[in-house]
C-alpha positions as CSV (number, residue, x, y, z in Angstrom):
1,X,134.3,226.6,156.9
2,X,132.3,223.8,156.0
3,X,133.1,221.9,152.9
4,X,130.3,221.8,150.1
5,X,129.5,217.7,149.7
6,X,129.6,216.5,146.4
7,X,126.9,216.2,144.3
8,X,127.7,212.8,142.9
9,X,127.8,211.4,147.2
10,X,124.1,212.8,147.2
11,X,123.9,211.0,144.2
12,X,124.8,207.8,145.7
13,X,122.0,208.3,148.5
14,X,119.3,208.8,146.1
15,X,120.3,205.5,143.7
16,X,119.8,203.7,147.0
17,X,116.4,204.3,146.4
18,X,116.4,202.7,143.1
19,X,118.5,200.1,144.4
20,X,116.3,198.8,146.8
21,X,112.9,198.9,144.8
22,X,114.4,197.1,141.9
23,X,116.3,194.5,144.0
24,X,113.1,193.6,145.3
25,X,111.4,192.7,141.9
26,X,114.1,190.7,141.1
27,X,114.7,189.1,144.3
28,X,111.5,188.0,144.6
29,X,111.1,186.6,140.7
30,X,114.0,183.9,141.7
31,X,112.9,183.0,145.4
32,X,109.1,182.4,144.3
33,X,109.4,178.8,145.4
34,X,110.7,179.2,148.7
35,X,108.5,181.7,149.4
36,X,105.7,179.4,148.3
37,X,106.3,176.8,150.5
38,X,107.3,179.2,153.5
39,X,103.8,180.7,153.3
40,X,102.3,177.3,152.4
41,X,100.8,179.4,149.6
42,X,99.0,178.4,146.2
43,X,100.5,179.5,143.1
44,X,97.9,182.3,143.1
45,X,98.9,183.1,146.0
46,X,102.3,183.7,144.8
47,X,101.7,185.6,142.1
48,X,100.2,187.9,144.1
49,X,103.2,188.6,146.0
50,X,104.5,190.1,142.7
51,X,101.3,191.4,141.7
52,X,100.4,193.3,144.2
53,X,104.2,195.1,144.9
54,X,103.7,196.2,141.2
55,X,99.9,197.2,141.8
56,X,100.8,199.2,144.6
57,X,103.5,201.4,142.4
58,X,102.0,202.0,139.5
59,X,98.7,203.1,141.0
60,X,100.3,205.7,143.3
61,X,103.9,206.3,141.1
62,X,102.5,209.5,139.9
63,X,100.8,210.9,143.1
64,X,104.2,210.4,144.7
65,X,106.0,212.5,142.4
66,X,103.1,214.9,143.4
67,X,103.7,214.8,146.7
68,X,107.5,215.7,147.1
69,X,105.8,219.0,145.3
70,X,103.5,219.1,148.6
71,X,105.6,218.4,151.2
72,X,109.2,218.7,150.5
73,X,111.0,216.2,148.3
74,X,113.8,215.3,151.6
75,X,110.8,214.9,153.7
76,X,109.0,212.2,151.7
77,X,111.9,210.4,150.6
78,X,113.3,210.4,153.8
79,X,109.0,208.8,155.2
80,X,108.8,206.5,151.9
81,X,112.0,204.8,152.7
82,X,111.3,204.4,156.2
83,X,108.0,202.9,155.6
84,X,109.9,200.8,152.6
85,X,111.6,199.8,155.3
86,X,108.9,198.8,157.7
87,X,106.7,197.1,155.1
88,X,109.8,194.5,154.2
89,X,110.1,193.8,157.5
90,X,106.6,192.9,157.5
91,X,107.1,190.5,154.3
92,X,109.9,189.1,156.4
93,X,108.3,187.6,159.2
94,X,104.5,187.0,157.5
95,X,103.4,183.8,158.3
96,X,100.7,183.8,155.9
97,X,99.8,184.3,152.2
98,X,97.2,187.0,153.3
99,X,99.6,188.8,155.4
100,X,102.5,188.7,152.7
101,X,100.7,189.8,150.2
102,X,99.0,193.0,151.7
103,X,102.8,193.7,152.9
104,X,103.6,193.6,149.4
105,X,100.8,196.1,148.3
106,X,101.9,198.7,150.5
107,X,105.6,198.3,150.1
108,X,105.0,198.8,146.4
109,X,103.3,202.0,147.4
110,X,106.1,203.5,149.5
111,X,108.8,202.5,147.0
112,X,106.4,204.6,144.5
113,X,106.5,207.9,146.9
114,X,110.4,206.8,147.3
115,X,111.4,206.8,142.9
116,X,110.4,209.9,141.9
117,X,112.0,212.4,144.3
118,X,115.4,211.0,143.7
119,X,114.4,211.4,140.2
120,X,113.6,215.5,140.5
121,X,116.5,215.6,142.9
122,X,119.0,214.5,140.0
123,X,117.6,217.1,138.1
124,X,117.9,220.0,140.5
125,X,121.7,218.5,141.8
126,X,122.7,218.5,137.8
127,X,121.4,221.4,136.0
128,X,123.7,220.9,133.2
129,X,122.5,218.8,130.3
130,X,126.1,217.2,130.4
131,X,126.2,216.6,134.1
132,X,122.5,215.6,134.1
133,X,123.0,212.9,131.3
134,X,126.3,211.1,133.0
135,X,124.3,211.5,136.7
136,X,120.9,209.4,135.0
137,X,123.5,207.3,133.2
138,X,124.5,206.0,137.2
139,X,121.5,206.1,138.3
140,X,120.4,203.5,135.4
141,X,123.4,201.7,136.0
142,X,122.5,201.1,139.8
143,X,119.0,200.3,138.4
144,X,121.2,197.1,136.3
145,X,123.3,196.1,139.2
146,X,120.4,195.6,141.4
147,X,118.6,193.4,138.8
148,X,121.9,191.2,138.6
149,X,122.4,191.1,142.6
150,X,118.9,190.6,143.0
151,X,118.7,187.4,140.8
152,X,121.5,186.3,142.3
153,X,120.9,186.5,146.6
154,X,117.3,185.6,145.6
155,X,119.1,182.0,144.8
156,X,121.3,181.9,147.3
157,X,119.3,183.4,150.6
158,X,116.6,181.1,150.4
159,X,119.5,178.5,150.9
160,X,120.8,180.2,153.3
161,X,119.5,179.0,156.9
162,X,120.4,180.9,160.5
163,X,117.9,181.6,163.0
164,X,115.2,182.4,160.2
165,X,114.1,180.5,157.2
166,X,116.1,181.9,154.5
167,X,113.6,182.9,152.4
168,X,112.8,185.9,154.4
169,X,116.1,187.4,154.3
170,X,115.7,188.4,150.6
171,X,113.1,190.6,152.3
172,X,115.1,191.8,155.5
173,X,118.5,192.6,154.3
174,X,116.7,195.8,153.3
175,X,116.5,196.8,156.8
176,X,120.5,197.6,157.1
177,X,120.3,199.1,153.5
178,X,117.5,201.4,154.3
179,X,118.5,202.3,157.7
180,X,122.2,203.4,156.2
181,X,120.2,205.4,153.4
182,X,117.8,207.1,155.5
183,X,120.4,208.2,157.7
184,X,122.5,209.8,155.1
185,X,119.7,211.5,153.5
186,X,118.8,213.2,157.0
187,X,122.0,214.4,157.3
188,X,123.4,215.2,153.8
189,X,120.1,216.1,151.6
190,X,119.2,219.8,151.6
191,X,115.2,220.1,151.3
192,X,113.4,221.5,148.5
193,X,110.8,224.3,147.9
194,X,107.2,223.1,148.4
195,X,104.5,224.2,145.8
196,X,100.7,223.5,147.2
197,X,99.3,225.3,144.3
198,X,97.4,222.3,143.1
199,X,95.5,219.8,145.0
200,X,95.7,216.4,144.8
201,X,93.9,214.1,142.5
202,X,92.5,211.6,145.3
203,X,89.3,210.4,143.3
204,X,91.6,209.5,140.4
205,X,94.0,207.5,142.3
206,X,91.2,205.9,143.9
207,X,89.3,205.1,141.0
208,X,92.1,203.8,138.7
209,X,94.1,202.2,142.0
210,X,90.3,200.0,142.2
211,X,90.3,199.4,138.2
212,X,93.3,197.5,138.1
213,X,92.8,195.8,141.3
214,X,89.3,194.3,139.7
215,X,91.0,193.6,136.5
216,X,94.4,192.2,137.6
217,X,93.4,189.8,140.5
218,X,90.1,187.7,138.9
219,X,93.0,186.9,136.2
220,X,95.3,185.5,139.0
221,X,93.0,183.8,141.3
222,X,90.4,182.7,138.3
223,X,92.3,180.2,137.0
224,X,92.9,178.1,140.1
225,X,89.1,178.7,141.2
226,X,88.0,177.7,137.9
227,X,86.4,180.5,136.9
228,X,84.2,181.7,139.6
229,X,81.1,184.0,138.1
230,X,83.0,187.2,140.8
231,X,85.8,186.9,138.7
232,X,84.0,187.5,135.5
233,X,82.2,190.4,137.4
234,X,85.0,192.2,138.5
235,X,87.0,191.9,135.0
236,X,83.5,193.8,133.2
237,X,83.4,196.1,136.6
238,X,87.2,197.0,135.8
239,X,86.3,198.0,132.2
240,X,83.7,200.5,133.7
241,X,86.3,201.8,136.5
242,X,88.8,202.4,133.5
243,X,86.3,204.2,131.2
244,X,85.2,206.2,134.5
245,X,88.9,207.2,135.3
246,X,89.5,208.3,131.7
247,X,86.0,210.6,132.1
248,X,87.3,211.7,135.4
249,X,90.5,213.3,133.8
250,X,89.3,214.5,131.1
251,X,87.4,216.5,133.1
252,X,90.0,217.6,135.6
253,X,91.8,219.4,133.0
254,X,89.3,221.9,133.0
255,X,88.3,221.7,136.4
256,X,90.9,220.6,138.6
257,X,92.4,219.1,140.7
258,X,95.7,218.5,138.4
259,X,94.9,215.3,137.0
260,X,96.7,211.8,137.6
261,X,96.8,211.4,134.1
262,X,97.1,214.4,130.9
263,X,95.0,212.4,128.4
264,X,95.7,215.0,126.0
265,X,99.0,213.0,125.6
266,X,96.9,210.5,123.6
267,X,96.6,212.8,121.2
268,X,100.0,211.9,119.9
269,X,99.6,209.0,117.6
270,X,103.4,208.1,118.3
271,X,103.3,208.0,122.2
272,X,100.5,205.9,121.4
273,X,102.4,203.7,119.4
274,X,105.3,203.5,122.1
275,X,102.5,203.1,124.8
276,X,101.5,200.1,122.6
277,X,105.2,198.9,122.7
278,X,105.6,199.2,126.3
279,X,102.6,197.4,127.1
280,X,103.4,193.8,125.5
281,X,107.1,194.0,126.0
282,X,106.9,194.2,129.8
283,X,104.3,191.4,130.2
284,X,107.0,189.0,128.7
285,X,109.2,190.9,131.0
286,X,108.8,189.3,134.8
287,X,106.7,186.5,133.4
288,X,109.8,184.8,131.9
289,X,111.6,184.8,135.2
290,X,108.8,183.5,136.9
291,X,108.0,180.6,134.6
292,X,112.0,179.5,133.9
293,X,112.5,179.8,137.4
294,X,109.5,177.3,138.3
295,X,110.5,175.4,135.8
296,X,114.3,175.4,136.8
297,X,113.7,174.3,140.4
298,X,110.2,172.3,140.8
299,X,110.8,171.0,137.3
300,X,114.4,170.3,136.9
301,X,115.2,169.7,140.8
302,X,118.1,172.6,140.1
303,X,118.8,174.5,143.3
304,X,118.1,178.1,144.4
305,X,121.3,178.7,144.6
306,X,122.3,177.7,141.5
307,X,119.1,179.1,139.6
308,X,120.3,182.6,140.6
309,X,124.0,182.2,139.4
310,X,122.2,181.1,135.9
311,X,120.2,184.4,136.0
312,X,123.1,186.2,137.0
313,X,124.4,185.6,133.6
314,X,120.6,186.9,132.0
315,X,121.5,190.1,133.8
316,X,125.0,190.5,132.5
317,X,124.3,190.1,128.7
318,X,121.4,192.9,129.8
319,X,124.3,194.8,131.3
320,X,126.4,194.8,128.4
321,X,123.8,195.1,126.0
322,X,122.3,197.9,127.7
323,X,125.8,200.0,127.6
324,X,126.2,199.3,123.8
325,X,122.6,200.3,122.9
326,X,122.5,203.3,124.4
327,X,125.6,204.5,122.1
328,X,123.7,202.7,118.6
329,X,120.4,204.0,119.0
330,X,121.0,207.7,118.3
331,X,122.7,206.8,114.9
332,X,120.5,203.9,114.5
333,X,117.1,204.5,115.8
334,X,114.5,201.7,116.4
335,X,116.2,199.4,114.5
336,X,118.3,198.6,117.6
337,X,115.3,197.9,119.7
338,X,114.0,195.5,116.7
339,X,117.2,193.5,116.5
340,X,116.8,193.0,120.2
341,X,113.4,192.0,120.0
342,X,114.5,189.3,117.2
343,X,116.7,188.2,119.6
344,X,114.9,187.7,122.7
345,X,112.7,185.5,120.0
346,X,115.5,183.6,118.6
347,X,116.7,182.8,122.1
348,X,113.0,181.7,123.4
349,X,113.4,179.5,120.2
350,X,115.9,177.9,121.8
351,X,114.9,178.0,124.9
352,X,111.7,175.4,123.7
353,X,114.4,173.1,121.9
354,X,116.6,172.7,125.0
355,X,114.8,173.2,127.9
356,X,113.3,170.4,128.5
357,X,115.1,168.3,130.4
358,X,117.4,168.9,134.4
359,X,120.3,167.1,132.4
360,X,120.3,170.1,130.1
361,X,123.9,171.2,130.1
362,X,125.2,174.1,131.9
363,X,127.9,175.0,129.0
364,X,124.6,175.3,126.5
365,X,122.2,177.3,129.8
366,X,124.3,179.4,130.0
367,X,124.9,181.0,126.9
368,X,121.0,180.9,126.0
369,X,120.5,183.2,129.1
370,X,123.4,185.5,128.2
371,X,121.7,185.8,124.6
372,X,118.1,186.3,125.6
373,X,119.7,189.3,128.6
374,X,121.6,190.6,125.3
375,X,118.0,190.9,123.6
376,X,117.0,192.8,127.1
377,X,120.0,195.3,127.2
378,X,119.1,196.0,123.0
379,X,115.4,197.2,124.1
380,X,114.6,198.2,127.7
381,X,117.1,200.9,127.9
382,X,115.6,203.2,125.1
383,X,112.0,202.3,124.9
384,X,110.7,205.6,127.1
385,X,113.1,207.5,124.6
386,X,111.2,205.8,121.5
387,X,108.1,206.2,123.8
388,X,108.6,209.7,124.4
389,X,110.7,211.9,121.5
390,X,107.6,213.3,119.6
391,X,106.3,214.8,123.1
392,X,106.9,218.2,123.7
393,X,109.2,219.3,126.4
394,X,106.5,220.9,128.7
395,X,104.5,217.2,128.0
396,X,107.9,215.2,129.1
397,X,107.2,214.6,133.0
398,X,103.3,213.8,132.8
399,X,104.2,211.4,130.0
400,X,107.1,209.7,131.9
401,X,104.8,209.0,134.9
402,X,102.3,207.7,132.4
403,X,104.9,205.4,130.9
404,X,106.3,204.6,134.5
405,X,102.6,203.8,135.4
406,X,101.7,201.5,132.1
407,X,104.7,199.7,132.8
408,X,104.5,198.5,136.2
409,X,100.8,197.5,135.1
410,X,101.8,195.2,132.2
411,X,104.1,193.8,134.1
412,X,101.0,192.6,136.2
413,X,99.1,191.9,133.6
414,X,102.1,189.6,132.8
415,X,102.3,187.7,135.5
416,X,98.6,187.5,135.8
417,X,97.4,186.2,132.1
418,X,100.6,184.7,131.1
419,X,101.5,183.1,134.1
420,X,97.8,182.1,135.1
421,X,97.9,180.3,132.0
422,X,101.4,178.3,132.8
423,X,99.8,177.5,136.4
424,X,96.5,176.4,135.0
425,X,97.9,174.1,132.5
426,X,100.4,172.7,135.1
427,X,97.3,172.5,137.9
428,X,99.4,169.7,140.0
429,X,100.9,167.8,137.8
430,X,104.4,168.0,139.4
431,X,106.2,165.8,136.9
432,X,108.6,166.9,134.5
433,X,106.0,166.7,131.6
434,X,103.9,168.4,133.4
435,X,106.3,171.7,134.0
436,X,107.7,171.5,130.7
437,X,104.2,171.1,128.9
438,X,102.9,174.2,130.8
439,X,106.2,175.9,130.2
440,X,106.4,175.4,126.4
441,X,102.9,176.8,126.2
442,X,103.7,180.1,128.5
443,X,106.7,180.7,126.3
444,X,105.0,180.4,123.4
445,X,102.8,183.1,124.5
446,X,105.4,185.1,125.3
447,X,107.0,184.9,121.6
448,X,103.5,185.8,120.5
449,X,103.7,189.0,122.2
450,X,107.1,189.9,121.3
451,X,106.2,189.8,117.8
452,X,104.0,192.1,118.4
453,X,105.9,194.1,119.9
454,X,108.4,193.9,116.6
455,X,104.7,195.3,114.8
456,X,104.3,198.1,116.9
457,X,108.4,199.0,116.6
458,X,107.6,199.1,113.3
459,X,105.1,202.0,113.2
460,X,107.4,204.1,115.2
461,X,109.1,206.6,113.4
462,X,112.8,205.2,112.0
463,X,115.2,207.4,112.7
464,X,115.7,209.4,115.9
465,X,115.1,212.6,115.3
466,X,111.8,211.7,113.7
467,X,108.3,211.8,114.7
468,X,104.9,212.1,113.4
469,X,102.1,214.0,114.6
């Protein structure tokens, strides 16, 4: 008689998931150099290699938890990874910027079909609210680790030199990873039901997937091109596709198909209010690895290597942080989350007095990337809780694809306005000055929109259990 396998070994397979589309933010974030020069790229041009993987899942994030409805959630796990798969291998061996870049886009939108069915598979493996908490609480925690490993190989790889430039193994080593995954799920994952009573929303994710391609990439490329009158264009045209998207599902909810997006969630001034949060908190979220790290190794001379054992130490105070807050915040409420938020500005504050010259010392790095991950681990964790507690229960997964899908597109935003505005201020001047002038004025930026993210915390309800309609 065959022996049932344990739920928390399925577990494992579906974290890989997680694993690998996380790693490959984060990898990516402390390679950008290499990759720049390996491409012979612009900065724009890399940019958009972390654009356009975040582009490509939050346009399609939703859909793909649609689709595991459609077609069986083993099925397109099992197609998402192996096209996940595929697509790195294409950002391995591009040998141009235009190539990388739309190898990017559609990696982002496998790993978005990929997410959500191990996300609905935890919650069919562990029907228990027990069982279901400890089995997210893992599947969190894998989330962390990658972010940590993933800061650190994407400083070493790109030192790393056999056969292939070593910048293109932080995109490769995902081929053994996947592979093992795949594998396991083909043999081990039991396929679900398939419900095809609703049809998919193809003119939303068309229309919105358009928007934030015409709003995001003018505010990358614009910059360097000096403000070319298409870029202006395609901002206003973006407005237009957004208002058109939001007409569009309103009137799906009458109509059908289901739509992408339940506006009537904005009808809850709180998850509003979180939405709000969300949204500036996670375009200081990428853009300060991006900007440090330039500034660590074209600014400081610091190695790759190097820079990711410094971010490794970022990603542990996150770690840490992330384990205590999640045990303050239900006797404490936001309060956490705005201590956190005072930190990550008191550490920026520092990070503007001290880093501002390659002789800064490690024993004083350090310690300012351990507090600022500590400010990280205080908010990140429970913002979608914060985001999400006034919702109602039959509200709870449109509004976590909505968050999912507001996220990934500030981080964008991010990159694009915040870091357009470091490159544009740099625009080739490759002496220290230079990097540290553009750096201090980024950062500055980003301290801007932390406090407002410390305005909208404020409007949130205090304590946990409250909420306002």
């Amino acid at each position: 008689m065959n022996k049932p396998i344990s739920r928390w070994f399925l577990l494992i397979i579906l974290s890989s998931s997680v694993f690998l589309s996380v790693i490959d933010i984060f990898i990516v974030n402390v390679a950008i150099p290499s990759i720049k020069r390996g491409i012979h790229g612009s900065d724009s041009d890399i940019q958009l290699v972390i654009v356009l993987y975040l582009l490509g899942y939050a346009a399609f994030l939703i859909t793909g938890g649609r689709a595991g409805d459609h077609y069986g959630k083993k099925n397109v796990f099992i197609v998402s990874m192996l096209l996940f798969i595929v697509t790195s291998c294409l950002c391995g061996f591009s040998q141009t910027p235009w190539q990388i870049n739309t190898s990017r886009f559609l990696q982002g939108i496998s790993a978005a079909f990929m997410i959500p069915q191990g996300i609905t598979y935890i919650q069919v493996l562990f029907p228990l609210h027990n069982d279901r908490i400890q089995a997210l609480g893992i599947y969190g925690s894998v989330a962390g680790t990658a972010s940590v490993i993933g800061q650190f190989l994407g400083g070493l790889l790109p030192d790393v030199h056999f056969l292939l430039d070593g910048w293109r193994l932080i995109f490769l080593i995902n081929l053994p990873l996947g592979l093992v995954a795949v594998i396991l799920a083909a043999i081990f994952l039991k396929d679900t039901k398939t419900i095809k009573k609703s049809r998919f929303d193809h003119s939303g994710v068309g229309l919105l997937t358009v928007a934030l391609i015409a709003l995001i990439y003018p505010l990358v490329r614009g910059p360097e091109l000096h403000w070319p009158w298409w870029s202006s264009a395609s901002i206003g045209m973006s407005l237009i596709l957004l208002y058109l998207f939001i007409v569009n599902q309103r009137r799906k909810l009458h109509t059908g198909p289901e739509p992408l997006v339940d506006v009537r969630l904005f009808s809850f001034k709180d998850f509003n209010i979180g939405l709000c949060a969300v949204l500036f908190y996670f375009m200081v979220q990428d853009t300060y690895f991006v900007i440090n790290v330039v500034l660590f190794q074209n600014g400081f001379g610091i190695s790759s290597s190097e820079t990711g054992i410094f971010f490794v130490f970022q990603g542990v105070g996150y770690v840490v942080a992330s384990l205590l807050s999640l045990r303050l915040v239900p006797h404490y409420g936001k309060r956490v989350l705005q201590v956190g938020v005072f930190i990550m500005i008191g550490s920026l504050l520092f990070h503007l007095l001290f880093f501002n010259s390659g002789n800064i010392s490690r024993y004083l790095l350090l310690p300012i990337l351990f507090i600022y991950g500590t400010g990280c681990g205080s908010v990140l964790p429970s913002l979608l809780t914060m985001a999400l507690k006034s919702i109602p229960t039959h509200f709870a997964g449109a509004a976590s694809g909505t968050f999912s899908t507001v996220q990934q597109t500030a981080i964008a935003l991010g990159i694009g306005i915040v870091g357009g505005v470091f490159f544009f201020k740099l625009a080739g001047n490759t002496s220290l000055a230079g990097y540290v002038s553009a750096y201090r004025l980024a950062t500055g930026i980003n301290i801007f929109l932390l406090g407002v993210v410390s305005l909208f915390l404020y409007l949130l309800p205090g304590k946990p259990g409250e909420s306002r309609h």
